[in-house]
N, C-alpha and C positions, 0 to 999 in steps of 0.2 A: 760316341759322345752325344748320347739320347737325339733330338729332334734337332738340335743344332746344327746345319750344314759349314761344313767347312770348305773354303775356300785360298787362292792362293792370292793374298795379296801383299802389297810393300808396306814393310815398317817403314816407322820416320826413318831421317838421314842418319847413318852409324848404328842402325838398331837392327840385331835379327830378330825374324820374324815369330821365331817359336822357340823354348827353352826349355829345359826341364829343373826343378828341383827336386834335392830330395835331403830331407830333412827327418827326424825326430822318427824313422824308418816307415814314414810314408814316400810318397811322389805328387805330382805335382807337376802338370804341362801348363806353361804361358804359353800365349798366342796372341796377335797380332790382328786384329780386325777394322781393317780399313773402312768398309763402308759400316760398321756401327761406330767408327773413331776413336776406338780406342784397345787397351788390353782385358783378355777375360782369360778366364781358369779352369781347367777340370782336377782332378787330384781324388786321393784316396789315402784315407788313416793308417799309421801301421794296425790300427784297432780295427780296419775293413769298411769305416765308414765313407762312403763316395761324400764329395763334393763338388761348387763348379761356384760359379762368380751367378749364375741365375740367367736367362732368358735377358731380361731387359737390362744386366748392368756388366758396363766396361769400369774401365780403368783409366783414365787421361795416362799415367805413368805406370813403367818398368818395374820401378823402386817401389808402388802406393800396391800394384798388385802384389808383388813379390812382398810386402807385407800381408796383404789379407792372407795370400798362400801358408805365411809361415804360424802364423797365432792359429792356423787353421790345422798342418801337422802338426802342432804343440799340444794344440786341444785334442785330439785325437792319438797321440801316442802310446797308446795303451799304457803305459808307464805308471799307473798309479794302483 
């Protein structure tokens, strides 16, 4: 997951900590980063292009990332 250390810390109350999608025949891991506050992403296209939420940006919400993730294996679906 490049330079980013990963760490174990607690989701909000009712929330697991890490998740996977998979979509448009990519993947896609959410994760849960407590001392930057919020959710960020790593993932990869079915088309082989990596991606991630960046260095400096979270997610307040489950749902806001779980959108960047999906317009993200959509654009990348090799499909066209």
């Amino acid at each position: 997951m490049g330079g980013r250390r990963q760490r174990h810390v607690r989701a909000p109350a009712g929330r697991e900590a890490r998740t996977t999608i998979e979509a448009f025949g990519g993947t896609a891991d959410l994760s849960w980063h407590g001392a930057e506050g919020g959710w960020w992403w790593i993932g990869q296209g079915a088309d082989g292009t990596p991606g991630e939420a960046g260095e400096d940006t979270t997610y307040d919400t489950k749902e806001e990332v779980a959108a960047m993730v999906g317009a993200f294996l959509q654009q990348h679906c090799g499909c066209r």
